[in-house]
LUMMAR-409899 format. One record per residue (C-alpha): z, x, y. Coordinates in steps of 0.05 Angstrom, whole numbers, plus 5000, padded with zeros to 4 digits. Each point is the difference from the previous one (the first is absolute). Example, Ala and Ser with C-alpha at 12.3 -4.5 7.8 and 13.67 -1.06 7.14 Angstrom:
2
515652464910/498750275069/
END
This chain:
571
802059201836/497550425062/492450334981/500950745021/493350164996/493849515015/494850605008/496350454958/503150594972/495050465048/501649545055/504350235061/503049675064/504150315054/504649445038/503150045060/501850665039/496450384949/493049535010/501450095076/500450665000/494650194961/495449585048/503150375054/498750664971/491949814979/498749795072/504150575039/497450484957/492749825014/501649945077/501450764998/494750104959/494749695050/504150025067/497650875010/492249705013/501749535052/497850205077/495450405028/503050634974/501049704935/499050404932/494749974942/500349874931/495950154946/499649544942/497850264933/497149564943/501750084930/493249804978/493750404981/498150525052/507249965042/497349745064/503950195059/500949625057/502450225070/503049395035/505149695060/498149344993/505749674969/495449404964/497350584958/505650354984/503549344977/494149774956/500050684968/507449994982/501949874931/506649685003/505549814960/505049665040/498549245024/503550135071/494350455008/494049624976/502649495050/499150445058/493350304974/497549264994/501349795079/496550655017/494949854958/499249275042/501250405069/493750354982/496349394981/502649585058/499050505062/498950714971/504950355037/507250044997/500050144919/505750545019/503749615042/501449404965/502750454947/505050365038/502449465035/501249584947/503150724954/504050005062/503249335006/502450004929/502150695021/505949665041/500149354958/503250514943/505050365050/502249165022/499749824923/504750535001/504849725052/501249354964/494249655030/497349404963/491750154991/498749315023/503650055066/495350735016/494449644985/501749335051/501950645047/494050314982/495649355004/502549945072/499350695027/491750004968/499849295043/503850325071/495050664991/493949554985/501749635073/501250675032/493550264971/496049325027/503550115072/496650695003/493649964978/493950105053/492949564991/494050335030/494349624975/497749735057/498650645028/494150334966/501650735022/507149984998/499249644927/495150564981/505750505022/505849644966/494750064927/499750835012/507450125017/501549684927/494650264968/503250705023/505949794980/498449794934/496350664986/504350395032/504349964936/494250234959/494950574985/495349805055/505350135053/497750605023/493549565026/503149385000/495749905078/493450004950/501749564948/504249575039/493949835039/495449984941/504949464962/500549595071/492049955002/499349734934/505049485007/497749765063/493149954966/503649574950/501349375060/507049794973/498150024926/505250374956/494750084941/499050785008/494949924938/495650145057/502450675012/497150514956/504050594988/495550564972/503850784977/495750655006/502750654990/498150475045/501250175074/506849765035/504049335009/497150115074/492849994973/502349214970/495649515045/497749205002/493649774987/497149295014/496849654931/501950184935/499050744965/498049884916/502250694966/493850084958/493350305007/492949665016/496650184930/492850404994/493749665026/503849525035/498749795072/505050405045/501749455057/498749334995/500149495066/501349294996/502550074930/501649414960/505250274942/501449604938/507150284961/499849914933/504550114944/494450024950/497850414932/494550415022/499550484939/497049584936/493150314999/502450494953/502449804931/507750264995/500750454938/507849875002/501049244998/493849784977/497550024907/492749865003/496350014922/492850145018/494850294948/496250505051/501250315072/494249575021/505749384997/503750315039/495450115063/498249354991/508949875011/499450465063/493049595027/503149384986/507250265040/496150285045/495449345019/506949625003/502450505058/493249935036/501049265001/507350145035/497650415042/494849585022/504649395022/504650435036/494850265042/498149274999/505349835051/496250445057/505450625005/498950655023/506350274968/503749884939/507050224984/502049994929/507250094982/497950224930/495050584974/493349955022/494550414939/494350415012/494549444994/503049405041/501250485062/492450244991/498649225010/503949985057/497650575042/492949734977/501549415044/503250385054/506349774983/506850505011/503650004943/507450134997/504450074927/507050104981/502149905062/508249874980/502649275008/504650015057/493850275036/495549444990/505149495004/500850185070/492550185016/498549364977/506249635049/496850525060/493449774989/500049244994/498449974918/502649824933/500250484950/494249624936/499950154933/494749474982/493349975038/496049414975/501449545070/498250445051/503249485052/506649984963/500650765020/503350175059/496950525038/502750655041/496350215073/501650635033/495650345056/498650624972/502050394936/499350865004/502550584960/505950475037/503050624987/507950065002/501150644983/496050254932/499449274984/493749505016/502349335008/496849275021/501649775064/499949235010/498649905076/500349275037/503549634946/501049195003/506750165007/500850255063/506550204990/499250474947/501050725005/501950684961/505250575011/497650614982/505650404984/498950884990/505850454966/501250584983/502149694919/500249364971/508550024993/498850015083/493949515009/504549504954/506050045034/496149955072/495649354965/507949664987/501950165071/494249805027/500149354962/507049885026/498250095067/494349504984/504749514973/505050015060/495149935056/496349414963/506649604995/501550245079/493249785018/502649194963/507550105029/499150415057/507650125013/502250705017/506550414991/502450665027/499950614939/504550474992/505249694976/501249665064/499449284960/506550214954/503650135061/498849265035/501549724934/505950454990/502849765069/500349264995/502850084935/505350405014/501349375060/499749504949/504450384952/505750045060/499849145008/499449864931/507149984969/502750124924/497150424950/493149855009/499750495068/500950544951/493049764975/496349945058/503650715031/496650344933/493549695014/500250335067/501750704963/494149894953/495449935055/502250565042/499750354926/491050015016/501250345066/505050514969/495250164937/493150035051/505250595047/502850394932/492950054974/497150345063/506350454997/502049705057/507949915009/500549294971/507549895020/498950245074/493449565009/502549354977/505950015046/496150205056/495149474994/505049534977/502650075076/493149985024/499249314968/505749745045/495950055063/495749275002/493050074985/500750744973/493450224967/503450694958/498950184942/498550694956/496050445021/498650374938/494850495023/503350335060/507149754976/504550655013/498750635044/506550485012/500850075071/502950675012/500750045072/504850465040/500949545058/505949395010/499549605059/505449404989/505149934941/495949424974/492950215008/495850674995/493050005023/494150124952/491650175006/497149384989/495350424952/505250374961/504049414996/496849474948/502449335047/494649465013/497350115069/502749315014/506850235015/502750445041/500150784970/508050044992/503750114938/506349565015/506250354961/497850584981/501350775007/495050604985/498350174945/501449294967/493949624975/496449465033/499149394951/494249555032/499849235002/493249775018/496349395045/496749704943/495549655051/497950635029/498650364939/496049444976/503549884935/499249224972/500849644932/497749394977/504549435013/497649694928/501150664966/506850015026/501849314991/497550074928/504250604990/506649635021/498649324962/498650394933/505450505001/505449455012/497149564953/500150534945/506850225011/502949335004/496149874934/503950654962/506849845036/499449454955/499550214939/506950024954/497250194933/493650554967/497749694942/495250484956/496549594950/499750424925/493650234992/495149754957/499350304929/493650284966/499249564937/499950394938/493049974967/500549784932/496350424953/494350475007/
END
C-alpha cells in the first residue's frame, strides 16, 4: 500500500514546475528589486526597521540592502547569501553578482520553457562562465611594475568604485585619500589599521586623512595635555571598586563607622592596583572599562594620562597600532606587553576634543576623518569608503586591471556568442543566453542613467567587433540631441565637438544620423580613465554562475511544519 503522505500535516512541498518556478520568481523578483541602484546613476533606498525608534537607512550598496531584507522565499536567501560573500571576499560588486545571476535564471526559465532539460543549461552554462573567464584573462592589463602608472591604475578604480556612490560628486578627494592609506598598508589586506572616525558637521569635502590613530574621547581634568615618548598600557580592567555598590552588594554592620572602615579597606585595595600599574613605567593608561573619581586622582598624581571607557573596537585596534596587548591582570609587569607611540595630544574636530596618537609602532596605521552634513550621509559615505578600501587592498595583492563601463560584459558577451555559433545541439541555446545575461549589466547601467538602453547596446555591440576596442558607457555625458541645420553627406552630418558628447578620441561625426536626432555616445574607456578590479570581476562571474547553476537544480521546496508551543500544564 502506497504512503500518500510521509510529512507533517503543516508540512508543504512544491515538486517540479511548480518548485522551479517559484525559485524563478524569488530570484527575478529580487533582481528588479536591486538592479535600479546599479551604476553611477543608480538609485537609493531607504530601509526602515521595525524595531524601537524606526531607524532609517539611506543606502546603494547592495550588501546592505540584502542583509536588511527579510525574506521569505529560499531562491532569494540564496542570492542575498553570495552577496553577502561578494562583500566579504572583495567588497565591491554586491550588486552585480545579484543581477547577473537574477539574470541568468531570467533566460534559464524562458529555455525551461522551450523544452530544455535544466541539466543541459547548466553544462551550456558551465561552458559559457569557462569561454568568458578566458576572454576576461586575455584582456586584463598588469601595471605593477610601474610605480606611477600602478598609482594611476589604484585612482581610476577608486573613481570608479565611488562613482556609484554618495561621494561621487568628490570622488578626486576620496579616491586619493583611500589610495594613500592603502599604500601605507605595503600589500597587507588587514584594513584594521585604518580608522574610520564620523563627525557631523561641515561637508563630505571637509573629510581628510590623518597619520596615527584619533581615540574619540576626552583627556580628563588635571591631566597632562601632551605626552612625548609615551609608553601606553590598554587594559580591560575594573577601575571603580573604591566605592561600596548599594545595588549588588547586603552588608549587616552595627554603625556607619563599619562602613568607612568597608570604603578604607576598598579603597586601600585600589591604591595597591594602582600602584602596580604604574609599576610597569607608563605614562599613559587606557582602560576599556570606567575609571572612579579616586584612582584617576592617583594617576594624575604620578603624571600619568588617564584614558576610560574608551569603547572596545577602539582599543582593540589602538592596542594592534601601537605594538601592545590589551592586560587585565598586572602582577608580572614583564608578562605585559607594552604600546609606544611618539607623542599623544588633544584635537579639535569640530565641537569635539579628541586624543591624537602620533608616531605609532605601526607605521602603517592611519585615520579617515570623515565630516557630513547627518549621520544617514556620514554612514552611507563610511560604507562607500570602506568599499573603496576593500577593492584597492585586493588590487594592491592581484594587481590585474579591467576596463569599466560595462566594457568587460561586452568582451565576455563576444566570445560567447563565438562559442555559442561552433558548439552544436541544444546546449548553444545555453551558452547564447549567457551572452544575453551579460549584455543584460550593460543594458541595466544605460536604462538607469535614462540613457536609451536598446540603442547603446547595439552600438557598442558593433564597436566590440573592431580588435582591441576599448568602448564602453559613458554614463555621464551619455546623450546630447544634436539639432543642427546643416547635412553634408547622406551618411554623416558634422557636429561641435563641444555640443556633441563624443570622446575627443574620435573624430567629431555622427555617422547615420539626421538633425534633430539624438546623439547616443560610446566612450574610450581608456581615455576616460574608467577601470575595475580584475578580482572583483572575476568574483562577480564565478559566484553568479555558481549560484544559478545551484537553483537550476533544484526539483522540489520542502517547508518543514513548524514547531509547536507545548502546552503548559497547570498554573
Amino acid at each position: 500500500m502506497a504512503i500518500d503522505r510521509i510529512l507533517k500535516d503543516d508540512a508543504s512541498e512544491e515538486k517540479g514546475d511548480r518548485a522551479r518556478m517559484s525559485t524563478f520568481v524569488g530570484a527575478i523578483a529580487i533582481t528588479d528589486l536591486i538592479k535600479t541602484t546599479l551604476g553611477p546613476k543608480g538609485m537609493d533606498k531607504i530601509l526602515q526597521s521595525t524595531g524601537r525608534g524606526h531607524h532609517v537607512t539611506v543606502t546603494n550598496d547592495g550588501a546592505t540592502i540584502m542583509k536588511s531584507l527579510q525574506i521569505d522565499n529560499p531562491a532569494a536567501k540564496v542570492l542575498i547569501e553570495i552577496s553577502k560573500t561578494q562583500d566579504d571576499e572583495v567588497g565591491d560588486g554586491t550588486t552585480s553578482v545579484v543581477v547577473l545571476a537574477g539574470e541568468l535564471l531570467r533566460e534559464a526559465e524562458k529555455l525551461v520553457g522551450m523544452k530544455i532539460h535544466p541539466m543541459t543549461i547548466i553544462l551550456g552554462y558551465r561552458m559559457a562562465a569557462e569561454c568568458a573567464h578566458k576572454a576576461l584573462l586575455n584582456k586584463v592589463v598588469d601595471n605593477k611594475q610601474d610605480a606611477e602608472k600602478f598609482r594611476t591604475d589604484l585612482m581610476n578604480i577608486a573613481m570608479t568604485t565611488l562613482s556609484s556612490k554618495i561621494l561621487s560628486q568628490d570622488k578626486e578627494h576620496f579616491a586619493d585619500m583611500a589610495v594613500d592609506a592603502v599604500m601605507r598598508l605595503k600589500g597587507s589586506t588587514n584594513l584594521e589599521a585604518i580608522q574610520i572616525i564620523k563627525k557631523p558637521g561641515g561637508s563630505l569635502r571637509d573629510s581628510f586623512l590623518d597619520e596615527g590613530f584619533i581615540l574619540d574621547k576626552k583627556i580628563g581634568v588635571g591631566q597632562p595635555k601632551r605626552i612625548e615618548n609615551a609608553n601606553i598600557l590598554v587594559a580591560n580592567t575594573a577601575m571603580d571598586t573604591d566605592k561600596v555598590k548599594i545595588y549588588g552588594a547586603r552588608v549587616r554592620v552595627d554603625s556607619m563607622a563599619k562602613v568607612a572602615e568597608i570604603e578604607g579597606a576598598e579603597k586601600d585595595k585600589m591604591r595597591e592596583k594602582v600602584k602596580k600599574i604604574i609599576g610597569h613605567g607608563i605614562n599613559c593608561f587606557v582602560n576599556r572599562q570606567l575609571i572612579y573619581n579616586f584612582p584617576e586622582e592617583l594617576f594624575a598624581d604620578a603624571g600619568i594620562l588617564a584614558i576610560e571607557h574608551a569603547d572596545f573596537d577602539g582599543i582593540e585596534r589602538l592596542a594592534l597600532v601601537t605594538g601592545g596587548e590589551i592586560a587585565s591582570t598586572f602582577d608580572n609587569p614583564e608578562s605585559v606587553k607594552l604600546g609606544h607611540c611618539k607623542l599623544i595630544e588633544e584635537i579639535m574636530i569640530g565641537e569635539d576634543k579628541l586624543i591624537h596618537f602620533s608616531g605609532v609602532e605601526m607605521g602603517q596605521a592611519c585615520t579617515i576623518v570623515l565630516r557630513g552634513a547627518s549621520e544617514h550621509v556620514l554612514d552611507e559615505a563610511e560604507r562607500s569608503l570602506h568599499d573603496a578600501l576593500c577593492v584597492l587592498s585586493q588590487t594592491v595583492n592581484d594587481s590585474r586591471v579591467l576596463f569599466g563601463g560595462g566594457w568587460p560584459e561586452m568582451v565576455m558577451s563576444k566570445e560567447v556568442d563565438e562559442l555559442a555559433r561552433k558548439t552544436p545541439g541544444k546546449k548553444s541555446h545555453a551558452i547564447e543566453a549567457f551572452s544575453r545575461a551579460l549584455q543584460a549589466i550593460p543594458t541595466i547601467i544605460a536604462d538607469n542613467a535614462g540613457l536609451d538602453s536598446a540603442e547603446l547596446i547595439s552600438k557598442l555591440r558593433a564597436e566590440h567587433q573592431n580588435e582591441g576596442s576599448s568602448s564602453g558607457i559613458d554614463v555621464i555625458t551619455g546623450m546630447v540631441s544634436c539639432f543642427l541645420p546643416q547635412l553634408f553627406t547622406s551618411d554623416s552630418m558634422l557636429v561641435d565637438p563641444h555640443i556633441c558628447a563624443l570622446n575627443s578620441a574620435n573624430s567629431p561625426v555622427c555617422r547615420n544620423l539626421s538633425p534633430g536626432i539624438e546623439c547616443l555616445q560610446v566612450g574610450d574607456m581608456s581615455e576616460l580613465g574608467i577601470c575595475e578590479s580584475f578580482k572583483v570581476k572575476q568574483a562577480v562571474l564565478l559566484s553568479a554562475i555558481e549560484a544559478a547553476e545551484g537553483l537550476l537544480r533544484v526539483d522540489e521546496i520542502i517547508r518543514c511544519a513548524p514547531r509547536k508551543r507545548e502546552e503548559r500544564m497547570g498554573h
